[in-house]
MIPA-462396 format. One record per residue (C-alpha): x negated, y negated, z negated. Coordinates in steps of 0.02 Angstrom, whole numbers, plus 32768, in hexadecimal, padded with zeros to 4 digits. Layout:
REM residues N
- X / Y / Z
...
This chain:
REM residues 361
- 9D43 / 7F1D / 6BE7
- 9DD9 / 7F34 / 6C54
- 9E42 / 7E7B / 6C73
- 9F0C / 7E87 / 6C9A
- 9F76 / 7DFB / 6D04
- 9FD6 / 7DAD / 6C91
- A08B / 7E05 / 6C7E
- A0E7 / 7DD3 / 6D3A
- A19D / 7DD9 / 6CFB
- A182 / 7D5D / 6C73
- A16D / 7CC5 / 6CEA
- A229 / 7D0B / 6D39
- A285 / 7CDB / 6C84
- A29C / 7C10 / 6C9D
- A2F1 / 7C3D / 6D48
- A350 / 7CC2 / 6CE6
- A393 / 7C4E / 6C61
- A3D6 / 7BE1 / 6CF1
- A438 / 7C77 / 6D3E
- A475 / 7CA2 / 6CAE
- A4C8 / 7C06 / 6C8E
- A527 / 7C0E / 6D29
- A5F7 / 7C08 / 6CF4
- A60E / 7CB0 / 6D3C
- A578 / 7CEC / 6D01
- A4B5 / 7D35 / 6D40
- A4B3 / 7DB6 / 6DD0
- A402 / 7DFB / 6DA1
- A3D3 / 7E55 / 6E45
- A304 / 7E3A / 6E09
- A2F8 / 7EF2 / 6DC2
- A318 / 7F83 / 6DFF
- A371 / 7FD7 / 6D64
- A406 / 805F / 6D71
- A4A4 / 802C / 6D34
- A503 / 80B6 / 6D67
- A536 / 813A / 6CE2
- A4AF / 81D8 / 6CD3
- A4FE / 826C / 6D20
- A570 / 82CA / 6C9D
- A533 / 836C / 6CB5
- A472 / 831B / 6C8E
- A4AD / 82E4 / 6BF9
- A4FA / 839B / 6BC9
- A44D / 83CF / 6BDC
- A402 / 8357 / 6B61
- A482 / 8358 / 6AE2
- A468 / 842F / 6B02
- A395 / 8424 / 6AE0
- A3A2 / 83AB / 6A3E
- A385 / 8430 / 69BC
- A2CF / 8422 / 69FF
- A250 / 8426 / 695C
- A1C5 / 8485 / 6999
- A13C / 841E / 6A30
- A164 / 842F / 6ACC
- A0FA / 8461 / 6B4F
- A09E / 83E4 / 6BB6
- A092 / 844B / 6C48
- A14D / 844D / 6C40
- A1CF / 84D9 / 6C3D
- A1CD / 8554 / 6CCE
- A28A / 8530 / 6CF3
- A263 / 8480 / 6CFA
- A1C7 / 849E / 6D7E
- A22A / 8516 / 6DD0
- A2B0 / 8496 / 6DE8
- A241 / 840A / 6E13
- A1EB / 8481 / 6EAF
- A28D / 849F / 6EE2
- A2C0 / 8404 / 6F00
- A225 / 83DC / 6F65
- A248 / 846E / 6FD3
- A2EB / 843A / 6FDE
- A30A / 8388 / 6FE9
- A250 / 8349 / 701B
- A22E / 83ED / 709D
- A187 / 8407 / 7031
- A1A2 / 84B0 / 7048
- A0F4 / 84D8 / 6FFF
- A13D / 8497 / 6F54
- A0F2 / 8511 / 6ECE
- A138 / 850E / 6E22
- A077 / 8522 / 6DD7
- A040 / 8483 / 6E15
- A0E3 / 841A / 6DD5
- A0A7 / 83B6 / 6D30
- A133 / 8337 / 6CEF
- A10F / 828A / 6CBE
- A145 / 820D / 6C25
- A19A / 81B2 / 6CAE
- A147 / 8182 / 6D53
- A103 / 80CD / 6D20
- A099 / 810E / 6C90
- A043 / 819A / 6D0F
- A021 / 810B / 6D8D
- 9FC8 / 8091 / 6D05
- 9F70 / 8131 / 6CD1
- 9F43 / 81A8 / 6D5D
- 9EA2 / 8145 / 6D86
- 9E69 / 8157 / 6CE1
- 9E9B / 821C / 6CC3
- 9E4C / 8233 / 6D76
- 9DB2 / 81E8 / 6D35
- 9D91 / 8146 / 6D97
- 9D07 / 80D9 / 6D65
- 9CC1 / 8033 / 6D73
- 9C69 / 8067 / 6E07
- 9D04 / 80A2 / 6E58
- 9D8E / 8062 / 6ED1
- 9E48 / 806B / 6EBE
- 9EA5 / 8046 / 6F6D
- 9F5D / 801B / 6F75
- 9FB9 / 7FA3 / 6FE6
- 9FC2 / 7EF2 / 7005
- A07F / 7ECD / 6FB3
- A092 / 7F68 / 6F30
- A0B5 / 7F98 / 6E81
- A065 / 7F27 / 6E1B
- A03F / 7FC5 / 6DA7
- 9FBA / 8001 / 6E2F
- 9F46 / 7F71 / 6E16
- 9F60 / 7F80 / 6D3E
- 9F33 / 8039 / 6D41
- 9E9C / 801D / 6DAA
- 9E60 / 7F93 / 6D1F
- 9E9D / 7FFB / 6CA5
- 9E0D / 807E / 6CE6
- 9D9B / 8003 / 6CF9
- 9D94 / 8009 / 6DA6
- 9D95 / 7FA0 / 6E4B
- 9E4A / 7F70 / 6E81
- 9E53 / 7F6A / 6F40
- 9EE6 / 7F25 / 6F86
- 9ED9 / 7F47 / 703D
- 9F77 / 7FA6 / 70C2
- 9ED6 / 7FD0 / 7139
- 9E74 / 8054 / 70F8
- 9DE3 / 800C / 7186
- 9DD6 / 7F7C / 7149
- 9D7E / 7FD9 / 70BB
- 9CD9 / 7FEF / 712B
- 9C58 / 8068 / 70C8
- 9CB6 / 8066 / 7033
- 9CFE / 8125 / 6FE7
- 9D74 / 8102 / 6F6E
- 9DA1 / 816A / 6EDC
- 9E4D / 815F / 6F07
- 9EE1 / 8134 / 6F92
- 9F82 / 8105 / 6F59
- A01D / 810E / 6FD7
- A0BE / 80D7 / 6FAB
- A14B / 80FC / 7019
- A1E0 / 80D6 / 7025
- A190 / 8018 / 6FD1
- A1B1 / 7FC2 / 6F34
- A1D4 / 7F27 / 6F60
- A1EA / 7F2A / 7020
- A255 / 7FD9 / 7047
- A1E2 / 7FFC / 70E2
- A1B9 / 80BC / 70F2
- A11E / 80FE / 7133
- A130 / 8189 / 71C0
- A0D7 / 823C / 71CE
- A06F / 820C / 7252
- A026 / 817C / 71DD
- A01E / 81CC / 714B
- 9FB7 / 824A / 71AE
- 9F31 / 81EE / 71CA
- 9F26 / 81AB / 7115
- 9F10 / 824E / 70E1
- 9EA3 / 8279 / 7161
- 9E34 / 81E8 / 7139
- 9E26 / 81FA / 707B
- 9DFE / 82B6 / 70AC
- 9D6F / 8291 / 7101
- 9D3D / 8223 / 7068
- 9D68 / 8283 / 6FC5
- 9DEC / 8200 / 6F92
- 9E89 / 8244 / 6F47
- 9F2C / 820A / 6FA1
- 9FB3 / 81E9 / 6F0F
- A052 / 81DC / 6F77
- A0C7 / 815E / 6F00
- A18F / 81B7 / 6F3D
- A20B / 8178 / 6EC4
- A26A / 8143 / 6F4C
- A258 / 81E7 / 6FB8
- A32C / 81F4 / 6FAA
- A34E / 8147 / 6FD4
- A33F / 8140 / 7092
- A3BF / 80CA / 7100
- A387 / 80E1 / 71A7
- A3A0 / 818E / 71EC
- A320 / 8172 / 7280
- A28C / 8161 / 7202
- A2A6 / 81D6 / 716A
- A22B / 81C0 / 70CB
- A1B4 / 8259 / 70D1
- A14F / 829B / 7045
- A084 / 82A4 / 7049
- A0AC / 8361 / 700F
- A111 / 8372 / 70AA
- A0B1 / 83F2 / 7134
- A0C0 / 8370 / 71C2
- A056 / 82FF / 7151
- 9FDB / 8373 / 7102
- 9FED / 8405 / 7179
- 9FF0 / 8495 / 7108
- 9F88 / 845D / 707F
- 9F9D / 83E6 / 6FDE
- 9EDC / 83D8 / 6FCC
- 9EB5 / 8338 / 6F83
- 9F59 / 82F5 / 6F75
- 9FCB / 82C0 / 6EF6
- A080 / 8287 / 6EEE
- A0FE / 8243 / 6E67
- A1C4 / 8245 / 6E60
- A21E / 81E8 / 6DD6
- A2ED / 8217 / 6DAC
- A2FA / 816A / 6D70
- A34B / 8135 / 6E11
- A376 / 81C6 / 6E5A
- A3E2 / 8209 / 6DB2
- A3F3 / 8161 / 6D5E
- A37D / 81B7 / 6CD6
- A30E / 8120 / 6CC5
- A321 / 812D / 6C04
- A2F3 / 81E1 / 6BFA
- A246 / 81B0 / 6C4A
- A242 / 8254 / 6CB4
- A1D2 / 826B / 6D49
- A157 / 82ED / 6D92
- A0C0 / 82E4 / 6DE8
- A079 / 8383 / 6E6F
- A00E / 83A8 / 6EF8
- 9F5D / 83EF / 6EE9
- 9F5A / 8474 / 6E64
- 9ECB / 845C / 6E2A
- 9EC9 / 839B / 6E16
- 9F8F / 83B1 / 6DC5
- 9F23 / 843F / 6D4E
- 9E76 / 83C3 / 6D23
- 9F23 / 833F / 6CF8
- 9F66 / 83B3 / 6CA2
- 9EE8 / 83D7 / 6C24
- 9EB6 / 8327 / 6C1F
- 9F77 / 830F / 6BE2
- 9F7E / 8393 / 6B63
- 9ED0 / 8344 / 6B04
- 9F3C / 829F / 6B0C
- 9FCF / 82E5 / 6AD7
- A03E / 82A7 / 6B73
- A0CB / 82FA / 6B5F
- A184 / 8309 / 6B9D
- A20A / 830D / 6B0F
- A266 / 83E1 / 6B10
- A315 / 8380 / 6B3E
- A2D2 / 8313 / 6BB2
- A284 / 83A9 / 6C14
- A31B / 8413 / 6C08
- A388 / 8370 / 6C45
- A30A / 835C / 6CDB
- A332 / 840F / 6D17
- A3CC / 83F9 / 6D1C
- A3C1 / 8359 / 6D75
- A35C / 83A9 / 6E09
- A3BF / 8433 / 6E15
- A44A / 83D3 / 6E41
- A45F / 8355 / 6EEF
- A511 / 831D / 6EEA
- A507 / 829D / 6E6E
- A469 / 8260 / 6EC8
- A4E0 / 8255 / 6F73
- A56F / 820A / 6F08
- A4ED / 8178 / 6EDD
- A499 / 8160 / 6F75
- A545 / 8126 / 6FAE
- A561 / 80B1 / 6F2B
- A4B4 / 806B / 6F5C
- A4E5 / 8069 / 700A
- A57C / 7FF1 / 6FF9
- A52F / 7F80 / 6F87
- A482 / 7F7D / 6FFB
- A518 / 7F4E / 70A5
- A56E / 7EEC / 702C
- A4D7 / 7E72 / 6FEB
- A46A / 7E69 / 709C
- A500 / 7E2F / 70F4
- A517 / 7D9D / 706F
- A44E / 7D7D / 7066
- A451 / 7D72 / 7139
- A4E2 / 7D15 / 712D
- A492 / 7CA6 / 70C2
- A407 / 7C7E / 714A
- A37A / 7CFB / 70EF
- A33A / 7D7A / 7169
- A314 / 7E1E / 711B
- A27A / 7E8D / 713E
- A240 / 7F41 / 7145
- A2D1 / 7F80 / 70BF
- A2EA / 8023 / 7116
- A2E5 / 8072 / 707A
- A2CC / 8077 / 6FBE
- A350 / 8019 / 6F51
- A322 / 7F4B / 6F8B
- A333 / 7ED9 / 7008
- A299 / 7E7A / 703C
- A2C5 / 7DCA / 7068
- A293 / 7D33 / 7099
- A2BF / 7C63 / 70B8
- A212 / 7C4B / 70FA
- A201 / 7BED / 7075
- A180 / 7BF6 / 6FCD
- A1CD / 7C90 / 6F66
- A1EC / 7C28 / 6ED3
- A252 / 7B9D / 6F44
- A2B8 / 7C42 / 6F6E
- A2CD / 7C77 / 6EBF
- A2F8 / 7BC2 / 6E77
- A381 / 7BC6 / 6EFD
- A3CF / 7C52 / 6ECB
- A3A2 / 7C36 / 6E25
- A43E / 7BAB / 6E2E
- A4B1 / 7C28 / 6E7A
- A4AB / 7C91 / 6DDC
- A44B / 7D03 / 6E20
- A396 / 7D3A / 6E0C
- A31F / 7D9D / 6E85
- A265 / 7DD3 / 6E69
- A1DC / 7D50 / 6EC1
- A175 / 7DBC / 6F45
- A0D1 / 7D65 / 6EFD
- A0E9 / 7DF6 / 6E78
- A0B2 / 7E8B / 6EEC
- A029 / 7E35 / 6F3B
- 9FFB / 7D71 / 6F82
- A04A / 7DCA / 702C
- A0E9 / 7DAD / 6FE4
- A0EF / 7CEA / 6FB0
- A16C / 7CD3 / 7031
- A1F0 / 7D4B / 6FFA
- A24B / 7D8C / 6F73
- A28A / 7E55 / 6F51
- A339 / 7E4E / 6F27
- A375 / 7EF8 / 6EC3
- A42B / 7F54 / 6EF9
- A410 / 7F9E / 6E56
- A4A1 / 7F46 / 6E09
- A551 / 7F6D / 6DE7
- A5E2 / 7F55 / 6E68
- A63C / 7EDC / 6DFC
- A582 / 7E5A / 6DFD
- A557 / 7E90 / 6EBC
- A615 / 7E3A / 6ED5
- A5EA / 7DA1 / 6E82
- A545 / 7D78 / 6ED0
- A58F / 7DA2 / 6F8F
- A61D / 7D2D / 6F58
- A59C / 7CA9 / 6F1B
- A531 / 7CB2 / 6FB3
Protein backbone atom coordinates (compact mmCIF):
# COMPACT_ATOMS: atom_id res chain seq x y z
CA UNK A 1 0.00 0.00 0.00
CA UNK A 2 1.26 3.21 -1.44
CA UNK A 3 1.74 6.24 1.58
CA UNK A 4 1.44 10.17 0.35
CA UNK A 5 3.25 13.33 2.25
CA UNK A 6 0.72 15.01 3.75
CA UNK A 7 -0.76 17.91 1.35
CA UNK A 8 2.49 20.71 1.30
CA UNK A 9 0.32 23.85 0.62
CA UNK A 10 -1.86 23.34 3.59
CA UNK A 11 0.88 24.22 6.19
CA UNK A 12 1.27 27.77 3.80
CA UNK A 13 -2.57 28.94 4.95
CA UNK A 14 -1.75 30.48 8.66
CA UNK A 15 1.01 32.63 6.87
CA UNK A 16 -1.66 33.33 4.23
CA UNK A 17 -4.30 34.57 6.64
CA UNK A 18 -1.63 37.00 7.98
CA UNK A 19 -0.99 38.46 4.42
CA UNK A 20 -4.16 38.76 3.82
CA UNK A 21 -4.85 40.96 6.58
CA UNK A 22 -2.38 43.40 5.50
CA UNK A 23 -4.45 47.12 4.92
CA UNK A 24 -3.57 47.05 1.36
CA UNK A 25 -4.07 43.67 1.02
CA UNK A 26 -2.03 39.91 0.23
CA UNK A 27 0.45 39.88 -2.73
CA UNK A 28 0.30 35.99 -3.18
CA UNK A 29 3.48 35.40 -5.26
CA UNK A 30 3.45 31.34 -3.67
CA UNK A 31 1.74 29.90 -6.92
CA UNK A 32 2.41 30.07 -10.06
CA UNK A 33 -1.20 30.65 -11.51
CA UNK A 34 -2.03 32.84 -14.81
CA UNK A 35 -3.89 35.80 -14.28
CA UNK A 36 -3.71 37.15 -17.52
CA UNK A 37 -6.83 36.88 -19.81
CA UNK A 38 -6.78 33.49 -22.24
CA UNK A 39 -6.06 34.59 -25.68
CA UNK A 40 -9.37 35.70 -27.52
CA UNK A 41 -8.95 33.87 -30.47
CA UNK A 42 -8.53 30.44 -27.98
CA UNK A 43 -11.57 31.16 -26.66
CA UNK A 44 -13.31 31.51 -30.33
CA UNK A 45 -12.18 28.06 -30.67
CA UNK A 46 -13.88 26.69 -27.63
CA UNK A 47 -16.97 28.54 -27.75
CA UNK A 48 -16.70 27.13 -31.90
CA UNK A 49 -16.26 23.07 -30.68
CA UNK A 50 -19.16 23.17 -27.85
CA UNK A 51 -21.81 21.41 -29.86
CA UNK A 52 -19.56 18.33 -29.05
CA UNK A 53 -22.04 15.20 -28.03
CA UNK A 54 -20.39 12.38 -29.48
CA UNK A 55 -16.55 10.96 -27.44
CA UNK A 56 -13.80 12.33 -28.48
CA UNK A 57 -10.84 10.67 -29.43
CA UNK A 58 -8.11 10.00 -26.99
CA UNK A 59 -5.49 9.91 -29.41
CA UNK A 60 -6.61 13.40 -30.21
CA UNK A 61 -7.65 15.15 -33.46
CA UNK A 62 -5.13 15.16 -36.30
CA UNK A 63 -5.30 19.07 -36.52
CA UNK A 64 -4.56 19.23 -33.01
CA UNK A 65 -1.30 16.72 -33.37
CA UNK A 66 -0.51 18.38 -36.38
CA UNK A 67 -0.44 21.63 -34.55
CA UNK A 68 1.26 20.42 -31.54
CA UNK A 69 4.44 18.91 -34.00
CA UNK A 70 4.52 22.04 -35.43
CA UNK A 71 5.17 23.89 -32.76
CA UNK A 72 8.00 21.61 -31.68
CA UNK A 73 9.61 22.05 -35.01
CA UNK A 74 9.11 25.44 -34.74
CA UNK A 75 9.55 26.93 -31.47
CA UNK A 76 11.62 23.95 -29.65
CA UNK A 77 13.91 23.09 -33.11
CA UNK A 78 12.63 19.34 -32.54
CA UNK A 79 12.54 19.12 -35.98
CA UNK A 80 11.96 15.32 -35.77
CA UNK A 81 8.44 16.24 -34.25
CA UNK A 82 5.98 13.64 -35.84
CA UNK A 83 2.32 14.21 -35.48
CA UNK A 84 1.83 10.14 -34.80
CA UNK A 85 3.66 10.15 -31.73
CA UNK A 86 1.83 13.47 -30.16
CA UNK A 87 -0.79 12.08 -27.42
CA UNK A 88 -2.47 15.05 -25.35
CA UNK A 89 -2.84 15.00 -21.70
CA UNK A 90 -5.77 15.95 -19.00
CA UNK A 91 -3.36 18.61 -18.06
CA UNK A 92 0.33 18.01 -17.36
CA UNK A 93 0.11 17.39 -13.40
CA UNK A 94 -2.27 14.44 -13.73
CA UNK A 95 0.31 12.69 -16.49
CA UNK A 96 3.22 13.31 -14.02
CA UNK A 97 1.35 11.62 -10.85
CA UNK A 98 0.43 8.94 -13.38
CA UNK A 99 3.08 8.13 -15.96
CA UNK A 100 4.91 5.77 -13.52
CA UNK A 101 1.99 3.87 -13.07
CA UNK A 102 0.72 3.71 -16.97
CA UNK A 103 4.50 2.92 -17.67
CA UNK A 104 4.22 0.09 -15.38
CA UNK A 105 6.64 0.68 -12.45
CA UNK A 106 6.63 -1.60 -9.60
CA UNK A 107 7.64 -2.05 -6.16
CA UNK A 108 10.81 -3.30 -7.28
CA UNK A 109 11.44 -0.31 -9.35
CA UNK A 110 13.20 3.14 -9.09
CA UNK A 111 11.86 6.53 -10.00
CA UNK A 112 14.82 9.25 -10.26
CA UNK A 113 14.14 12.97 -10.25
CA UNK A 114 16.11 15.79 -8.70
CA UNK A 115 17.05 16.97 -5.44
CA UNK A 116 14.60 20.35 -5.24
CA UNK A 117 11.64 19.37 -7.87
CA UNK A 118 7.98 19.01 -8.32
CA UNK A 119 6.70 17.60 -5.48
CA UNK A 120 4.31 15.59 -7.97
CA UNK A 121 7.46 13.40 -9.02
CA UNK A 122 7.91 11.80 -5.67
CA UNK A 123 3.59 11.25 -5.35
CA UNK A 124 3.46 9.50 -8.73
CA UNK A 125 6.31 7.26 -7.90
CA UNK A 126 4.27 6.19 -4.52
CA UNK A 127 1.37 6.30 -6.38
CA UNK A 128 3.05 3.21 -8.51
CA UNK A 129 4.29 1.76 -5.73
CA UNK A 130 7.63 2.36 -6.41
CA UNK A 131 11.03 3.64 -4.95
CA UNK A 132 11.24 7.53 -4.97
CA UNK A 133 14.88 8.58 -5.53
CA UNK A 134 15.64 12.00 -5.05
CA UNK A 135 19.14 12.40 -6.28
CA UNK A 136 20.66 15.50 -9.23
CA UNK A 137 23.67 12.80 -9.76
CA UNK A 138 22.63 10.01 -11.67
CA UNK A 139 26.27 8.27 -10.16
CA UNK A 140 25.48 8.44 -7.13
CA UNK A 141 23.00 5.70 -8.07
CA UNK A 142 25.94 2.98 -8.19
CA UNK A 143 24.43 -0.50 -9.63
CA UNK A 144 21.10 0.63 -9.48
CA UNK A 145 18.83 0.71 -13.20
CA UNK A 146 15.98 2.56 -12.61
CA UNK A 147 12.72 2.25 -14.30
CA UNK A 148 12.68 5.75 -14.96
CA UNK A 149 14.69 9.36 -15.23
CA UNK A 150 12.88 12.39 -14.80
CA UNK A 151 14.48 15.84 -16.05
CA UNK A 152 12.95 18.94 -15.53
CA UNK A 153 14.26 21.91 -17.20
CA UNK A 154 13.81 24.96 -17.14
CA UNK A 155 13.02 24.02 -12.86
CA UNK A 156 10.04 24.36 -10.80
CA UNK A 157 11.06 25.98 -8.12
CA UNK A 158 14.62 27.23 -8.93
CA UNK A 159 14.44 28.57 -12.87
CA UNK A 160 17.91 26.91 -13.59
CA UNK A 161 17.99 25.28 -17.16
CA UNK A 162 19.89 22.30 -18.02
CA UNK A 163 22.19 22.59 -21.24
CA UNK A 164 22.50 20.11 -24.36
CA UNK A 165 25.67 18.96 -23.46
CA UNK A 166 24.14 17.77 -19.97
CA UNK A 167 21.18 16.57 -20.99
CA UNK A 168 23.33 14.45 -23.31
CA UNK A 169 24.78 12.51 -21.07
CA UNK A 170 21.49 11.81 -19.12
CA UNK A 171 20.24 10.38 -21.99
CA UNK A 172 23.15 8.67 -22.81
CA UNK A 173 23.28 7.11 -19.41
CA UNK A 174 19.67 5.91 -19.06
CA UNK A 175 20.39 4.46 -22.67
CA UNK A 176 22.84 2.32 -21.65
CA UNK A 177 20.40 1.23 -18.80
CA UNK A 178 16.84 0.85 -20.26
CA UNK A 179 15.49 3.76 -18.14
CA UNK A 180 13.09 6.06 -19.84
CA UNK A 181 14.10 9.81 -19.71
CA UNK A 182 10.70 11.86 -19.14
CA UNK A 183 11.89 15.39 -19.92
CA UNK A 184 9.30 17.68 -17.58
CA UNK A 185 9.25 21.30 -20.35
CA UNK A 186 6.43 23.42 -19.24
CA UNK A 187 8.67 26.06 -19.07
CA UNK A 188 10.47 25.41 -22.52
CA UNK A 189 9.08 29.27 -23.62
CA UNK A 190 10.10 30.96 -20.58
CA UNK A 191 13.87 31.55 -21.02
CA UNK A 192 15.58 35.04 -19.67
CA UNK A 193 19.03 34.61 -20.43
CA UNK A 194 19.81 34.55 -24.11
CA UNK A 195 23.39 32.93 -23.53
CA UNK A 196 21.77 29.65 -22.16
CA UNK A 197 18.44 28.89 -24.01
CA UNK A 198 16.08 25.97 -22.52
CA UNK A 199 16.45 23.01 -24.99
CA UNK A 200 14.13 20.15 -25.37
CA UNK A 201 15.22 16.30 -24.71
CA UNK A 202 13.47 15.87 -28.30
CA UNK A 203 15.89 18.38 -29.59
CA UNK A 204 18.74 16.56 -32.12
CA UNK A 205 21.70 18.10 -30.15
CA UNK A 206 20.31 16.16 -27.15
CA UNK A 207 19.17 12.92 -28.60
CA UNK A 208 21.03 13.06 -31.90
CA UNK A 209 18.53 11.92 -34.30
CA UNK A 210 16.56 9.61 -32.31
CA UNK A 211 13.62 9.87 -29.57
CA UNK A 212 14.30 6.23 -28.43
CA UNK A 213 13.45 5.95 -24.94
CA UNK A 214 12.50 9.32 -24.28
CA UNK A 215 9.61 11.16 -23.30
CA UNK A 216 8.66 14.82 -22.94
CA UNK A 217 5.57 16.92 -21.71
CA UNK A 218 4.40 20.63 -22.55
CA UNK A 219 1.51 22.16 -20.67
CA UNK A 220 -0.46 25.66 -22.30
CA UNK A 221 -1.29 26.48 -18.82
CA UNK A 222 1.52 28.98 -18.69
CA UNK A 223 2.36 29.40 -21.91
CA UNK A 224 -1.56 30.37 -23.07
CA UNK A 225 -2.89 31.13 -19.63
CA UNK A 226 -5.09 27.88 -20.33
CA UNK A 227 -4.50 26.46 -16.90
CA UNK A 228 -8.32 25.89 -16.58
CA UNK A 229 -8.69 24.09 -19.80
CA UNK A 230 -6.16 21.43 -18.42
CA UNK A 231 -4.49 21.02 -21.92
CA UNK A 232 -1.10 19.45 -22.39
CA UNK A 233 0.63 16.81 -24.63
CA UNK A 234 3.08 14.40 -24.12
CA UNK A 235 5.68 12.89 -27.33
CA UNK A 236 8.76 11.29 -28.07
CA UNK A 237 9.22 7.55 -28.63
CA UNK A 238 6.38 6.24 -30.74
CA UNK A 239 6.07 3.40 -29.47
CA UNK A 240 6.12 4.22 -25.67
CA UNK A 241 3.50 7.48 -26.65
CA UNK A 242 1.45 4.23 -28.54
CA UNK A 243 1.79 1.38 -25.28
CA UNK A 244 0.38 5.08 -23.32
CA UNK A 245 -1.88 5.41 -25.53
CA UNK A 246 -3.73 2.28 -25.28
CA UNK A 247 -3.18 2.19 -21.65
CA UNK A 248 -5.29 5.66 -21.80
CA UNK A 249 -8.05 4.59 -23.94
CA UNK A 250 -8.80 1.27 -21.36
CA UNK A 251 -8.84 4.15 -18.67
CA UNK A 252 -10.77 6.35 -20.46
CA UNK A 253 -8.20 9.44 -20.25
CA UNK A 254 -9.50 11.62 -22.37
CA UNK A 255 -9.28 15.30 -23.64
CA UNK A 256 -12.70 17.18 -23.81
CA UNK A 257 -13.63 17.88 -28.28
CA UNK A 258 -13.42 21.86 -27.31
CA UNK A 259 -10.62 21.65 -25.33
CA UNK A 260 -8.67 19.88 -28.21
CA UNK A 261 -9.91 22.16 -30.84
CA UNK A 262 -8.93 25.28 -28.37
CA UNK A 263 -5.35 23.68 -27.97
CA UNK A 264 -4.82 23.82 -31.80
CA UNK A 265 -5.47 26.86 -32.03
CA UNK A 266 -3.33 27.83 -29.21
CA UNK A 267 -0.15 26.18 -30.83
CA UNK A 268 -0.74 27.43 -33.93
CA UNK A 269 -0.39 30.72 -32.82
CA UNK A 270 3.13 32.51 -31.08
CA UNK A 271 2.24 36.11 -30.73
CA UNK A 272 0.21 36.00 -27.80
CA UNK A 273 2.88 33.73 -26.27
CA UNK A 274 5.59 36.78 -27.14
CA UNK A 275 2.97 39.38 -25.93
CA UNK A 276 3.13 37.44 -22.43
CA UNK A 277 6.54 36.65 -22.13
CA UNK A 278 6.88 40.45 -21.92
CA UNK A 279 4.50 40.96 -19.35
CA UNK A 280 6.47 38.26 -17.43
CA UNK A 281 9.57 39.96 -18.20
CA UNK A 282 8.75 43.33 -16.47
CA UNK A 283 7.20 41.92 -13.57
CA UNK A 284 10.34 39.18 -13.18
CA UNK A 285 12.93 43.00 -13.49
CA UNK A 286 10.40 44.56 -11.55
CA UNK A 287 10.19 42.04 -8.35
CA UNK A 288 14.17 40.81 -8.32
CA UNK A 289 15.22 44.32 -8.13
CA UNK A 290 12.88 44.87 -4.96
CA UNK A 291 13.80 41.20 -3.47
CA UNK A 292 17.88 42.24 -3.98
CA UNK A 293 17.12 45.38 -2.77
CA UNK A 294 15.71 43.94 0.08
CA UNK A 295 19.13 42.12 0.97
CA UNK A 296 17.82 38.43 -0.55
CA UNK A 297 20.21 37.16 -3.14
CA UNK A 298 18.53 35.28 -5.87
CA UNK A 299 19.75 31.98 -7.48
CA UNK A 300 19.75 30.04 -10.73
CA UNK A 301 16.30 31.87 -12.09
CA UNK A 302 17.48 31.93 -15.64
CA UNK A 303 14.33 30.76 -16.60
CA UNK A 304 10.82 29.43 -15.96
CA UNK A 305 8.28 31.90 -14.32
CA UNK A 306 10.10 32.30 -10.37
CA UNK A 307 12.67 33.73 -8.66
CA UNK A 308 14.68 31.51 -6.36
CA UNK A 309 15.68 33.42 -3.30
CA UNK A 310 17.23 33.42 -0.36
CA UNK A 311 18.07 35.41 3.37
CA UNK A 312 20.28 32.55 4.32
CA UNK A 313 18.02 32.10 6.66
CA UNK A 314 15.44 28.88 7.59
CA UNK A 315 12.72 29.13 4.66
CA UNK A 316 9.97 29.56 7.03
CA UNK A 317 11.92 32.67 8.88
CA UNK A 318 11.85 33.98 5.14
CA UNK A 319 8.26 33.33 4.63
CA UNK A 320 7.07 34.70 8.19
CA UNK A 321 8.93 37.87 7.08
CA UNK A 322 7.25 38.44 4.21
CA UNK A 323 4.35 36.97 5.50
CA UNK A 324 4.05 40.64 7.51
CA UNK A 325 4.63 42.54 4.36
CA UNK A 326 1.39 41.20 2.89
CA UNK A 327 2.92 39.14 0.87
CA UNK A 328 3.36 35.37 0.65
CA UNK A 329 6.05 33.17 -1.18
CA UNK A 330 6.34 29.28 -1.35
CA UNK A 331 9.04 27.72 1.45
CA UNK A 332 11.86 25.84 -0.64
CA UNK A 333 11.52 22.85 1.97
CA UNK A 334 8.50 22.01 -0.47
CA UNK A 335 10.68 20.75 -3.50
CA UNK A 336 13.07 18.94 -1.54
CA UNK A 337 15.13 19.34 2.19
CA UNK A 338 17.78 21.16 -0.43
CA UNK A 339 15.66 23.99 -0.30
CA UNK A 340 15.06 24.82 3.60
CA UNK A 341 16.96 27.87 3.09
CA UNK A 342 14.96 29.52 0.40
CA UNK A 343 11.74 30.32 -0.77
CA UNK A 344 10.32 30.37 -4.79
CA UNK A 345 8.64 33.52 -5.24
CA UNK A 346 6.01 33.38 -8.43
CA UNK A 347 5.90 36.59 -11.16
CA UNK A 348 2.76 35.01 -11.91
CA UNK A 349 0.72 37.82 -10.57
CA UNK A 350 -0.92 40.80 -11.94
CA UNK A 351 0.87 44.23 -12.53
CA UNK A 352 -1.39 46.05 -10.20
CA UNK A 353 -0.12 43.18 -6.92
CA UNK A 354 3.66 42.94 -8.44
CA UNK A 355 3.36 47.06 -7.66
CA UNK A 356 2.32 46.64 -4.25
CA UNK A 357 4.77 44.08 -3.03
CA UNK A 358 7.95 46.12 -4.80
CA UNK A 359 6.44 49.12 -2.96
CA UNK A 360 6.22 47.06 0.34
CA UNK A 361 9.68 45.67 0.10
Amino acid sequence: MFTLPDFPWDRLEPYKRQATEHPGGIVDLSVGTPVDPTPEPVRAALRAAADAPGYPATYGTPRLREAAAGWLRRRAGVSGADPAAILPVIGTKELVAWLPTLLGAGPDDHVVFPELAYPTYDVGARLAGARPVRTDGLLSLGPVNPKIVWVNSPSNPTGRVLPAEHLRKVVAWARGRGAVVVSDECYLEFGWDEANPPVSVLHPDVCEGSHEGLLAINSLSKRSNMAGYRAGFLTGDPALVKRLLEVRKHAGMIVPAPVQAAMAVAFDDDAHVDEQRARYARRRAALRAAFEGHGFRVDHSEASLYLWTTRDEPCWDTVAHLASLGVLAAPGEFYGPAGARHVRVAFTATDERVAAAVERL
